[in-house]
C-alpha positions in Angstrom: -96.2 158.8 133.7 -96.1 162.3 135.1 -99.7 163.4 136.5 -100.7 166.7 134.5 -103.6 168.9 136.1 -104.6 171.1 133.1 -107.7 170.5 131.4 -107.1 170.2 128.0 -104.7 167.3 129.6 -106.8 165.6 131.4 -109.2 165.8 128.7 -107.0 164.4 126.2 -105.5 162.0 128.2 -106.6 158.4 127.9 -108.2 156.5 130.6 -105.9 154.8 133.3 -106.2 150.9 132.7 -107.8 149.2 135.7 -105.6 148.0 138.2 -105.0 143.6 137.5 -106.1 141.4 139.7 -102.7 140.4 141.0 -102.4 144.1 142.2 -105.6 144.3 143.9 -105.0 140.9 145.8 -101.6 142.3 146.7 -102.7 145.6 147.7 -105.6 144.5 150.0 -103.3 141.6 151.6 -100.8 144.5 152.6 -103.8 146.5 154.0 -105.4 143.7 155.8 -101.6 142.9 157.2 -100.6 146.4 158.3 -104.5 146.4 160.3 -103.5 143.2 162.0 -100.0 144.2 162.9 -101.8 146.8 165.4 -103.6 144.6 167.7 -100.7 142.0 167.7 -98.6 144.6 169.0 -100.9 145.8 171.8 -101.4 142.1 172.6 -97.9 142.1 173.1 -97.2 144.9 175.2 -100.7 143.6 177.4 -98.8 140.3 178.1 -96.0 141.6 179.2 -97.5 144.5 181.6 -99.8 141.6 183.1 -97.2 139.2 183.7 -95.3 142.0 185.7 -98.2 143.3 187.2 -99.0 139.4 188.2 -94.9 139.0 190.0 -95.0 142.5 191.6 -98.0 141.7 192.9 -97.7 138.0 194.3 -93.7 138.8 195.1 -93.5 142.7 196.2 -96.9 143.1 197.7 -97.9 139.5 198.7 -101.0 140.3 197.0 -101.4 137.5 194.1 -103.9 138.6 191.1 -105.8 135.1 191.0 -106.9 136.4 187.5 -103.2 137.4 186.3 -102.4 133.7 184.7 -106.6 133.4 183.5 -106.2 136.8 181.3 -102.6 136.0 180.3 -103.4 132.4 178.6 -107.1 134.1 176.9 -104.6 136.9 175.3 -101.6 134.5 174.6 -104.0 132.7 172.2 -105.5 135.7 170.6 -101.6 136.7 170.2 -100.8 133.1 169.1 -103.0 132.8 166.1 -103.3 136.3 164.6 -99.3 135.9 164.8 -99.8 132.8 162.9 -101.6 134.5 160.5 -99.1 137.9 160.2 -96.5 135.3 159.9 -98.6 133.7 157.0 -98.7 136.2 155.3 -95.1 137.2 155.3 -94.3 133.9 154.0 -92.6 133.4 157.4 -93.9 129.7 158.5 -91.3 127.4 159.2 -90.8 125.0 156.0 -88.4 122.9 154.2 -87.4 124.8 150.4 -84.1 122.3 149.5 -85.8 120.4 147.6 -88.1 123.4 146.0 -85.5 125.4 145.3 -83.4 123.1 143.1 -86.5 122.7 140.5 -86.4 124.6 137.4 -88.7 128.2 137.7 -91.5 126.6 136.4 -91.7 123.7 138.2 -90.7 125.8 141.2 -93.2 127.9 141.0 -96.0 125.2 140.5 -95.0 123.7 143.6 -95.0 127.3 145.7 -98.7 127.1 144.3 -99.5 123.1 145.5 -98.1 124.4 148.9 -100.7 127.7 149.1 -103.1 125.5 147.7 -102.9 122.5 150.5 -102.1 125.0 153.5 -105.5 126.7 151.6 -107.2 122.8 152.0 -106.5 122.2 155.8 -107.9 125.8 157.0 -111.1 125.6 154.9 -111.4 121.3 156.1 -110.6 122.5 159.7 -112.8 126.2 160.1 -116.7 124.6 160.8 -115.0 122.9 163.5 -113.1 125.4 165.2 -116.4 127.4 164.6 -118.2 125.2 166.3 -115.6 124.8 168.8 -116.2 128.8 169.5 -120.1 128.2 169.8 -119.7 125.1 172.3 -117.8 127.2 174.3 -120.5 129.8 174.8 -122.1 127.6 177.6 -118.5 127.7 179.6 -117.1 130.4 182.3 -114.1 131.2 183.3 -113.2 130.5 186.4 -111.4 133.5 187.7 -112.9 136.8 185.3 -116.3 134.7 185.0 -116.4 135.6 180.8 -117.6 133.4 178.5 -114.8 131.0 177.3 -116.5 131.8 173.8 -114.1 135.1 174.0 -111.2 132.9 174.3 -112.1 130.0 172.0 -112.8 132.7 169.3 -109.7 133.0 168.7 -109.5 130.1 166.4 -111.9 130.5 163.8 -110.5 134.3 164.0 -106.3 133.0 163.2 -107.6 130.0 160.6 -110.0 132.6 158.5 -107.6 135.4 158.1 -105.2 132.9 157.0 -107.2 131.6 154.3 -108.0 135.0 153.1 -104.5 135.6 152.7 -104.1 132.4 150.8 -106.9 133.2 148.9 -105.1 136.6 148.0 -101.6 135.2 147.4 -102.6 132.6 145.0 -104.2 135.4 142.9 -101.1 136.7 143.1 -100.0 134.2 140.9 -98.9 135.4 137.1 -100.4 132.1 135.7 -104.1 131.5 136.3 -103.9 128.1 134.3 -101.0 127.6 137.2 -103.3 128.1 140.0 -106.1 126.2 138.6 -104.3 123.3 137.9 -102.8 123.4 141.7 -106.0 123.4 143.0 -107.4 120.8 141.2 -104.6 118.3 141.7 -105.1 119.6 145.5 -108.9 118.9 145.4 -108.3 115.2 143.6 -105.4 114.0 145.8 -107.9 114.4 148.9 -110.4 113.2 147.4 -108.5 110.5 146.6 -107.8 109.7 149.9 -111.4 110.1 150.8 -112.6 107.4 148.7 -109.9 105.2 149.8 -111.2 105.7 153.5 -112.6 102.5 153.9 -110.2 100.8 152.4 -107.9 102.4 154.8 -109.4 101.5 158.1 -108.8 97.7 157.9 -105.0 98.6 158.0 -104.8 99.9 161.8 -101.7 101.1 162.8 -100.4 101.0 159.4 -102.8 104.4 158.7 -100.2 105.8 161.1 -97.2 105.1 159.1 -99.2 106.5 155.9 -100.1 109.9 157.4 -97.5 110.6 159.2 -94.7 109.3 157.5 -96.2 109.7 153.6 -98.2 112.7 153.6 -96.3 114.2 156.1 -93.1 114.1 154.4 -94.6 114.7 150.6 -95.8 117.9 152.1 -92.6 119.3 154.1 -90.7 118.1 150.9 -92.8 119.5 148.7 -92.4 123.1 150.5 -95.9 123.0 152.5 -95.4 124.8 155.6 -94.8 122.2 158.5 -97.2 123.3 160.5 -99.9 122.6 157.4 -98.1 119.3 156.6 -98.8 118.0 160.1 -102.4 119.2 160.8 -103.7 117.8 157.2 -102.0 114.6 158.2 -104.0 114.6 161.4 -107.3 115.5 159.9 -106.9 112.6 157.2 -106.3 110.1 159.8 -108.7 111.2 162.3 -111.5 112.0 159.6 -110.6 108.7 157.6 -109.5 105.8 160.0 -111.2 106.4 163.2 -114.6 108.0 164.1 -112.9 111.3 166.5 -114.8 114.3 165.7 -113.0 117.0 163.9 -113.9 119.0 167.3 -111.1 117.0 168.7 -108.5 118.7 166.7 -109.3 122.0 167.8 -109.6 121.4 171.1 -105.9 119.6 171.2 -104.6 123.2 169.1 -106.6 125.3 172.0 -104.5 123.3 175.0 -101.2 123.3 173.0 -101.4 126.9 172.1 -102.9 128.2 175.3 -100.4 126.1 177.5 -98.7 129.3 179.7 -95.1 128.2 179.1 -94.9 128.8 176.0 -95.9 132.5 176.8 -91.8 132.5 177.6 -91.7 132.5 174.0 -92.6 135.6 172.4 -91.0 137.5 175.9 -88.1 136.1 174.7 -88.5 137.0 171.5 -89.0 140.7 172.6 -86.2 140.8 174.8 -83.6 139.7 172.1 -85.3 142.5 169.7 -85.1 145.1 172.5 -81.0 143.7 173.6 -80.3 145.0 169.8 -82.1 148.3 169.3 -80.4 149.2 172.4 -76.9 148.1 171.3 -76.5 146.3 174.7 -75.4 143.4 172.2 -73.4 145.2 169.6 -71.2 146.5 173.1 -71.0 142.8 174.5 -69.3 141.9 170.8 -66.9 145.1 170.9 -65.5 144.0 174.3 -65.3 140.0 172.8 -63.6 141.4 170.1 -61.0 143.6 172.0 -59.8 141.2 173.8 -59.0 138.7 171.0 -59.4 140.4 167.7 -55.3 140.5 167.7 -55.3 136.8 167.7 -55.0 134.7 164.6 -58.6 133.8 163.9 -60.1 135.6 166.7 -62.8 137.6 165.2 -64.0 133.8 164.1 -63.7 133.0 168.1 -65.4 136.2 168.8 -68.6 135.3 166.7 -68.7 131.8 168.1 -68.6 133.0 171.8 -70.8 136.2 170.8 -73.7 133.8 169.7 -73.0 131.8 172.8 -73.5 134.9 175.1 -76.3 136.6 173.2 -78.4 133.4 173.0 -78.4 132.9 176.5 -79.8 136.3 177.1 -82.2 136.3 174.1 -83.4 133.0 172.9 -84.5 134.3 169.7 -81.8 133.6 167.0 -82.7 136.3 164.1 -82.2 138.7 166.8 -78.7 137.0 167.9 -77.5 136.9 164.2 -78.9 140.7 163.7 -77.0 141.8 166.3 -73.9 140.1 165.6 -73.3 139.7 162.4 -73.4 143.1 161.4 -70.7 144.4 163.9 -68.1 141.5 162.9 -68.4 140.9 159.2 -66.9 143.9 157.9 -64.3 143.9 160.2 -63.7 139.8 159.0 -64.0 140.6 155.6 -61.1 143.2 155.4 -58.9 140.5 157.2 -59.3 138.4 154.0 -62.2 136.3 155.4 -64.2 134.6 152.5 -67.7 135.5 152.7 -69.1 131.9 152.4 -66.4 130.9 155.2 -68.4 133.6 157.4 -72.1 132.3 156.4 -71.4 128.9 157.2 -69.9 129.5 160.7 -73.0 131.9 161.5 -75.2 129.5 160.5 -73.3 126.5 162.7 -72.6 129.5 165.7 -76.8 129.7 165.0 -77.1 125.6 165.2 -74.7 125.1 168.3 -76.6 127.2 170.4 -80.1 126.0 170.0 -79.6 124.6 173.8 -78.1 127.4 175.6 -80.8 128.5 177.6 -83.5 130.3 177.6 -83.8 128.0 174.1 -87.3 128.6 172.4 -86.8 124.5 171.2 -86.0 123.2 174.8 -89.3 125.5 176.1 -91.3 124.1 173.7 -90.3 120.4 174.1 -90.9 121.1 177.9 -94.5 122.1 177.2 -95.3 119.5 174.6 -93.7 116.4 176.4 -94.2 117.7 180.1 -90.5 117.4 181.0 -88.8 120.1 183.7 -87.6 123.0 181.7 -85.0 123.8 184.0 -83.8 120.2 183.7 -83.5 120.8 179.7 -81.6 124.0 180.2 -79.2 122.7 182.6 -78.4 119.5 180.4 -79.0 122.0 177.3 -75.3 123.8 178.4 -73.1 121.1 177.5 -73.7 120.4 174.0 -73.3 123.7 173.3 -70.2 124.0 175.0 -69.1 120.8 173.3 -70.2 122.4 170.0 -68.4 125.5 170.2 -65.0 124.1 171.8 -65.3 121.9 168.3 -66.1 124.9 166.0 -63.1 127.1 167.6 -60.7 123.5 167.0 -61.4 123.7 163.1 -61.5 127.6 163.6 -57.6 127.2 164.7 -56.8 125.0 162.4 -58.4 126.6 159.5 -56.6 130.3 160.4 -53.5 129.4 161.9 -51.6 130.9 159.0 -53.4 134.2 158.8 -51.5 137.4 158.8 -52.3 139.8 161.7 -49.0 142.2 161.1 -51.6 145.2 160.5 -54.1 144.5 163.4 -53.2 146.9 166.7 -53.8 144.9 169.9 -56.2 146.4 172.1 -54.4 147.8 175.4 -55.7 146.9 179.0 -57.6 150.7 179.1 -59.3 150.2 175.6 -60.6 146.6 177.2 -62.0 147.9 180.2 -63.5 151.0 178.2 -65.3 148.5 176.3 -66.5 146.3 179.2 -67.7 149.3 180.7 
């Protein structure tokens, strides 16, 4: 409705309605996202200027910063769980929607709700203790910037509250309320189902392992819960329910994991694929790919797989290597006749294939976890990518050896090096 500023207007006009609930919740989780985006960024741009502070110093100047690493791992696990928590909220956690996604709506959207609802569970079931992690801390110092570890520790209960406000706020985001109430209530019994059957479910032993981590595990990652979720309510179950570990436990294994310094490598990488495509370093590497065999039958197909090959050993972040190729070959494919779901598929396989070509977030974060060399993984990572591709561009010639290039214009040997250049 057009806004009217005379008085005899305003006067007559009725009053606006109040705003729904739904809104509200939606409005304040956009506000309370944009606020958090801020810091995440500067915690970014921190990391990276200590890390190169920390390698000019110890390799330029022979001066090492003893305290370079110490501040680094403190801010990588601020960054690491208010990025949790931004990536919460944008509904970005990594989770499994095959299943979800061929219900019907409703029973669709009841299921989107059980997953809010049990993420909701495990952060409320797991906040006293990382609170009381934060207050044990108090008593330790850092070695190197003598702070209270309590600054770093607070991290947790900072990452795991935010994101149950924003689960709070998406589930009253939900049209249905009888929809919401019913999710939380089947939520509430099936745990504490599973808490009365506690001591029925220590006599079993190792069996209690099969039942967390194989049952509940895979009811929720196939019932859409984030994975993340579906593994850390798995853990609490069997810790709280077969075995007499303090929840403390918990948090402390999530404060090692996340603070471990390798996977800083990570969100660097990350950055560096982001920065590779606003700079079109990556859209030039695809142009000069592309002049060299975009005259051959199938070779903008070749072009993409040995684009992602390229890209995704410079980046390691695969949204930004699909960003930055995609968008320069498809049109260019799609005049030449190319079906669109042809191009999807191989982008997603080019996307697959190259999950090992180093630097590979995967490979960095099996490293980490199982303690293996990294360089080792990359250097045995190269193969089956190669392997990969040289079987993609087989079925690639096989499946365009009959197209018709009479209108294409081969690229001449100036136009090449122009584009190499």
């Amino acid at each position: 409705m057009t806004a009217m500023h005379t008085d005899q207007v305003v006067a007559a006009a009725p009053p606006a309605p109040p705003p729904s609930v739904a809104a509200l919740a939606r409005q304040t989780e956009i506000v309370i996202a944009r606020i958090l985006e801020v810091p995440v960024a500067i915690l970014v741009s921190a990391e990276i200027l200590i890390l190169f502070s920390g390698v000019l110093a110890r390799y330029v100047f022979h001066q090492p910063l003893v305290w370079s690493d110490e501040l680094a791992s403190m801010l990588f696990l601020w960054l690491a769980m208010l990025g949790s928590a931004v990536a919460f909220q944008r509904g970005e956690h990594m989770r499994m929607t095959a299943f979800v996604g061929a219900l019907k709506p409703g029973g669709r959207a009841f299921i989107e709700v059980i997953a809010v609802s049990t993420a909701l569970a495990f952060l409320l079931l797991i906040l006293p203790a990382a609170l009381d992690y934060a207050h044990e801390e108090v008593i330790v110092r850092t070695p190197a910037l003598d702070l209270q570890n309590s600054w770093r520790a607070s991290a947790m209960p900072v990452g795991l509250g935010l994101m149950a406000v924003f689960a709070i706020l998406r589930l009253l985001q939900f049209a249905s309320l009888r929809l919401v109430l019913g999710a939380l209530v089947a939520t509430a019994l099936v745990i504490g189902l599973f808490w009365l059957l506690g001591p029925v479910l220590k006599p079993f032993g190792n069996l209690n392992l099969l039942i967390f981590f194989v049952g509940v595990v895979a009811a929720c990652v196939f019932g859409g819960v984030p994975i993340a979720f579906a593994f850390g309510l798995a853990t609490f179950g069997y810790l709280m329910l077969t075995t007499r570990t303090p929840p403390l436990v918990i948090v402390g294994r999530i404060d090692e994991g996340v603070s471990h310094l390798i996977l800083l490598a990570v969100p660097l990488f990350v950055f560096l694929g982001q920065l590779i495509e606003m700079t079109g370093m990556a859209k030039a590497m695809v142009q000069f790919l592309a002049s060299m065999l975009g005259h051959v039958k199938g070779g903008l197909h070749y072009v993409l797989v040995g684009a992602m090959y390229l890209v995704s050993g410079i980046s390691g972040s695969k949204a930004a290597d699909m960003a930055a190729v995609a968008p320069v070959l498809f049109p260019e494919m799609k005049k030449r006749g190319a079906k669109e779901g042809d191009l999807v598929a191989l982008l997603a396989a080019t996307g697959a294939q190259t999950e090992t070509i180093p630097p590979s977030i995967v490979l960095i974060t099996i490293g980490s976890v199982t303690g293996v060399s990294i360089a080792a993984l990359f250097t045995g990572g190269l193969l089956p990518g190669v392997i990969l591709a040289i079987t993609l561009c087989g079925l690639i010639w096989w499946r365009y050896r009959g197209e018709d290039l009479s209108h294409v214009k081969k690229s001449t040997a100036r136009e090449i090096g122009r584009a190499f250049i």
